[in-house]
N, C-alpha and C positions, 0 to 999 in steps of 0.2 A: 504493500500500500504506500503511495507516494505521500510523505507526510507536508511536502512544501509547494502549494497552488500557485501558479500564476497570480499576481495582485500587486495593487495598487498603495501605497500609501501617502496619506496626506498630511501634511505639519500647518495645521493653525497657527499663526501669530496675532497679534492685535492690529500687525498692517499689512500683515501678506500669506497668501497661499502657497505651498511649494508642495509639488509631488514629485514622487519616484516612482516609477513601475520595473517591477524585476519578474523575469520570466525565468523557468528553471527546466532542463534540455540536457540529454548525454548527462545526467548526473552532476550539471554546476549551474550557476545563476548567472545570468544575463542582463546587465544593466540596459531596458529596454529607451524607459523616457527618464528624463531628470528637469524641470523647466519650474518656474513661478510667475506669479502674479500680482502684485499691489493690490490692497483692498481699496475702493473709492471713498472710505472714508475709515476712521476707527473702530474694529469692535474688541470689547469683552465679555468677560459673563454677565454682566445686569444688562446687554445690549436687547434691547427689545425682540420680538421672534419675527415679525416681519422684516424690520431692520435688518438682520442679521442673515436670513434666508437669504435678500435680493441683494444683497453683499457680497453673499459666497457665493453665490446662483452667478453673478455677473464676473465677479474671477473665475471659476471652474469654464466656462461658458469662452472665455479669453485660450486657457491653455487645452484646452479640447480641440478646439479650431487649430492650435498651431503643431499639438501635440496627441494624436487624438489616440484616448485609450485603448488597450488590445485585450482588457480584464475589466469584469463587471463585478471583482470581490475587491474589495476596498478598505482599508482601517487609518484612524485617525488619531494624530498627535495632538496633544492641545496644552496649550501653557501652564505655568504654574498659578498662575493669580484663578483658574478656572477652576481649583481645589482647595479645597479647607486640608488641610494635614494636618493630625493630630499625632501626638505620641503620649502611652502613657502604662504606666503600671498594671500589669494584671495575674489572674490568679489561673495556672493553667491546669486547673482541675474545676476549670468554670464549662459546664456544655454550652454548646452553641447560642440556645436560648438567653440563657444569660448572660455570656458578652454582648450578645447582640443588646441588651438592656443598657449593660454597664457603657458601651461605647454612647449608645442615645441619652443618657443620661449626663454622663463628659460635655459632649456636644452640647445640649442644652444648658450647660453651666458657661462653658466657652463663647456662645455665639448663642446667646439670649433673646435676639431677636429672630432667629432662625431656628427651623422645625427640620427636625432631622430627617422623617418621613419625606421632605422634600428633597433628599439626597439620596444618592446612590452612594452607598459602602462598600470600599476593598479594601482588606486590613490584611496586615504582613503579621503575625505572629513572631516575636524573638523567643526563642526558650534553648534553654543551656549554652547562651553563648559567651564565650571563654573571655572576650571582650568585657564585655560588658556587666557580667555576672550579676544580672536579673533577667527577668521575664519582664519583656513591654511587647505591647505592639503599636504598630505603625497604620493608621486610617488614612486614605483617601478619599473624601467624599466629595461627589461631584454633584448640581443639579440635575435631578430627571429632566428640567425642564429642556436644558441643554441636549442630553441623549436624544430625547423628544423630536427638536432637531434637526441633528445628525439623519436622525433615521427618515422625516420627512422627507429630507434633502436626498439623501439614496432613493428613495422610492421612488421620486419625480424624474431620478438620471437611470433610474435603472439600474442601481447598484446596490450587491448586498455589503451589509459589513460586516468586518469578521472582528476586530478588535478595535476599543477607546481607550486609549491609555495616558497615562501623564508623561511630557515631555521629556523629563531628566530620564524617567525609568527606558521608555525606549532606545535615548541616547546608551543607558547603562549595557543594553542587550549588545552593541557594537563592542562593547568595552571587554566582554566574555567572550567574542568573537576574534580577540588579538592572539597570535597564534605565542604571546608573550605572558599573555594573562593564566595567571596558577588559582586552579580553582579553592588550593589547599592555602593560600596566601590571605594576606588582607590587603585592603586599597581604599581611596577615599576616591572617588571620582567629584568636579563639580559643573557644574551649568550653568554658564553666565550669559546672561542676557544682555538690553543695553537698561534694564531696570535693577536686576537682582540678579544674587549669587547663590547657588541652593550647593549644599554639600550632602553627601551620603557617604556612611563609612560603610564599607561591604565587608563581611567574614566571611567569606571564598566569595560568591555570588549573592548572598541572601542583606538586605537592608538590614542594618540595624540602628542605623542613629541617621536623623534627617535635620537640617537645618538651612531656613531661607533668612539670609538678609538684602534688606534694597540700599541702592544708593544712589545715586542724585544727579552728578556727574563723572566723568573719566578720575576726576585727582582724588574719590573717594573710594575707588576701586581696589585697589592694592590692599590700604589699610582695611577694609572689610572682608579681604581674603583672611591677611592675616589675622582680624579677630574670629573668624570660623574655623581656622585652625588651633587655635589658640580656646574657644569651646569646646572642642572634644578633648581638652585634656582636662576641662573642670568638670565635665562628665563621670573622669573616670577612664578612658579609655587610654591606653600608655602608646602613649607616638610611637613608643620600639620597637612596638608589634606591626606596626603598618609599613607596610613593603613597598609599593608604588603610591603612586597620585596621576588620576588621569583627568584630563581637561577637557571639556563637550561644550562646542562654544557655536552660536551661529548670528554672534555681534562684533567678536575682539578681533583683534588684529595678531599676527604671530611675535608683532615687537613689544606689545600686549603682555603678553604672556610669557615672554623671554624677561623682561622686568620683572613679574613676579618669580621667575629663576631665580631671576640675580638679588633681587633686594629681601626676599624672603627665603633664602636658600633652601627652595622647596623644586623638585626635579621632577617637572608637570609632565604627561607622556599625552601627546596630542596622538589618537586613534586616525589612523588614514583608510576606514574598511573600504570605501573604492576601489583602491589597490588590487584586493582582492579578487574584481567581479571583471568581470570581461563587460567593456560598454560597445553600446552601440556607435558605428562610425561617426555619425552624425552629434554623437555628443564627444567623439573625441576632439571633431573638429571644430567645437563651440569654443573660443577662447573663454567667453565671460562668464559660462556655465565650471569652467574648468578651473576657472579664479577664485568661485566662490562653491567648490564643489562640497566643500565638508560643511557647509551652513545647511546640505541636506542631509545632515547625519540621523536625525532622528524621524523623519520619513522616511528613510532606510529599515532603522532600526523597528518600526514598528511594521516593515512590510516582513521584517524577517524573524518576528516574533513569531513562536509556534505553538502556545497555549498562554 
């Protein structure tokens, strides 16, 4: 049984669309299309649902025309501001019924004017990790309204979806895909935007510590790395143990990122999984696709997710 379909995926921003479409053949993957598109105005998650429909309707509608798709299964990336994250203590001889309590009950302490019923829940379980030595888990909740959506928005194009995920996590799927990455290791990957810097410390593959900070502009960037690295050691977690550091970016620049080498003597490992994939000629011969080809990391990442 062939476990990886032909498909599409899509990366939300708050001002542009980008998709990647990968086809899989002889046993490897095929970089089919790679292309984006500008939104015509701003969106985020409180963006109203007609707004937002003829927003995406009219970029999707731009790169069909110029790029038209060869797969009608499709999944989607979507920012961080489009999740509530929580983390928190728990007791893992609680059944399902009652986490599920204890998280709605978190949330409604957290975000008081917000009903939890109104979100959709995916939570990471930590239990016995050597790191960290408790038991938490990690929530992602997103709007149904937003799924909601999503799914009208397929419907209308003719497309199914197969995955919604958060932006950093699909970026992190490329990160386990480096043929350098030890599953037996630890790593902190982060995802910087041109608003915010989100960290996750991984113990081989698996989340165990999540943290977002925003900032303002470029001269406050550096110094809010290094207070995020500088949290996981009030945490609890011992810098000695962590092996790499990898960097998921689809705003910074490489001189960027070579600065926080240098001025935080921290040894950032920029993921190039393109490399990897066999593209189509047509995008080898894209200069400007090829300049800014790892700002579609996580449209990748979520086309190559497999459960």
């Amino acid at each position: 049984m062939q476990l990886f379909q032909n498909n599409a995926g899509f990366n939300i921003s708050k001002s542009k669309l980008q998709f990647v479409e990968v086809n899989y053949s002889e046993n490897d993957f095929y970089l089919e299309n790679v292309d984006e598109e500008y939104f015509s105005d701003f969106i985020d998650s409180s963006t109203k649902e007609t707004k937002f429909v003829s927003i995406l309707q009219s970029a999707f509608n731009s790169l069909i025309l110029r790029s038209p798709l060869k797969s009608n299964i499709v999944s989607f990336s979507l920012p961080y501001d489009f999740f509530k994250i929580i983390s928190l203590p728990y007791d893992n001889t609680l059944i399902d019924a009652d986490l599920k309590g204890l998280i709605e009950w978190e949330f409604s302490v957290l975000f008081p004017k917000l009903y939890a019923s109104d979100f959709a829940l995916r939570f990471i379980k930590i239990d016995d990790s050597s790191l960290l030595n408790k038991n938490r888990i990690i929530v992602y909740a997103i709007e149904k309204r937003i799924l909601k959506i999503l799914h009208k928005f397929a419907i209308k194009n003719n497309l199914t979806i197969k995955f919604i995920d958060n932006v950093h996590l699909t970026g992190n799927l490329l990160i386990f895909s480096d043929p350098g990455f030890n599953k037996l290791q630890n790593s902190i990957s982060l995802f910087v935007n041109e608003e915010s810097i989100s960290f996750i410390v991984l113990e081989g593959s698996s989340p165990i510590y999540v943290k977002t900070l925003n900032y303002n502009n470029i001269s406050e960037l550096i110094p809010k790395v290094s207070e995020g690295f500088n949290s996981i050691n009030q945490i609890g977690i011992d810098s000695q143990l962590i092996h790499k550091a990898y960097v998921i970016t689809d705003s910074i620049s490489d001189n960027i990122i070579e600065q926080i080498r240098t001025k935080l003597n921290v040894n950032l490992l920029r993921v190039n999984p393109f490399e990897k994939i066999e593209q189509n000629p047509l995008i080898k011969e894209n200069d400007l696709i090829q300049r800014k080809i790892l700002t579609f990391s996580s449209a990748l990442g979520v086309v190559l997710r497999l459960e």
